[in-house]
C-alpha positions in Angstrom: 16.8 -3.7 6.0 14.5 -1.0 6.9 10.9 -2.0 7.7 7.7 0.4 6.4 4.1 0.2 7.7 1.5 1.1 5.1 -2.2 1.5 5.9 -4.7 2.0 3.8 -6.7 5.3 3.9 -8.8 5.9 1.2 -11.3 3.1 -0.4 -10.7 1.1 -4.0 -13.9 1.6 -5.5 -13.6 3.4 -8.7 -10.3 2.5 -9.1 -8.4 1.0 -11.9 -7.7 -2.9 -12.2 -4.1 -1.9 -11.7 -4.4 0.1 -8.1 -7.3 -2.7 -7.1 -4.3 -4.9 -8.2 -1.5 -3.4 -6.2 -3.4 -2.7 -3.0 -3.8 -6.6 -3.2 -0.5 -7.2 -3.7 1.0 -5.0 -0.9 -2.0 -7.5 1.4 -4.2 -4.7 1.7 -8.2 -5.8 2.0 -10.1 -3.4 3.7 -9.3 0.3 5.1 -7.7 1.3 8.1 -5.8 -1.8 7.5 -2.4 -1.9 8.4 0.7 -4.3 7.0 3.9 -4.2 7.4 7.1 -4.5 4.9 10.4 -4.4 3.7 11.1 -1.3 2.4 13.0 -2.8 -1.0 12.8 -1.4 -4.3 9.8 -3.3 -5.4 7.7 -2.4 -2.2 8.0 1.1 -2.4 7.5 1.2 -5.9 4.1 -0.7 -5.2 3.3 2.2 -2.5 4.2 5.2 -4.9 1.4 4.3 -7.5 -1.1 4.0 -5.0 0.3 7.0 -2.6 -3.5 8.9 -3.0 -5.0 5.9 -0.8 -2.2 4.6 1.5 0.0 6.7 4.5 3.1 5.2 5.0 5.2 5.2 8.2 8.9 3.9 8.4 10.0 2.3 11.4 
């Protein structure tokens, strides 16, 4: 399976419980950090409702 890095760009203050709650999910604790997953359906689901503070890169 194909493997995606996501890092997060933009800060979770002001956000909604829900974003604070997916960025923690996907491991994501502070910016510029960077994870790495596989890209299954329930991943990149996680990455499309928070797209406005992630970049994502497929390896």
């Amino acid at each position: 399976m194909a493997t995606i890095k996501v890092k997060q760009v933009r800060s979770a203050i002001g956000r909604t419980k829900t974003q604070k709650r997916t960025l923690e999910a996907l491991g994501l604790k502070r910016l510029h950090q960077v994870v790495t997953h596989d890209a299954s359906p329930a991943v990149l689901g996680m990455v499309a409702a928070v797209r406005h503070l992630v970049e994502v890169q497929e390896n």
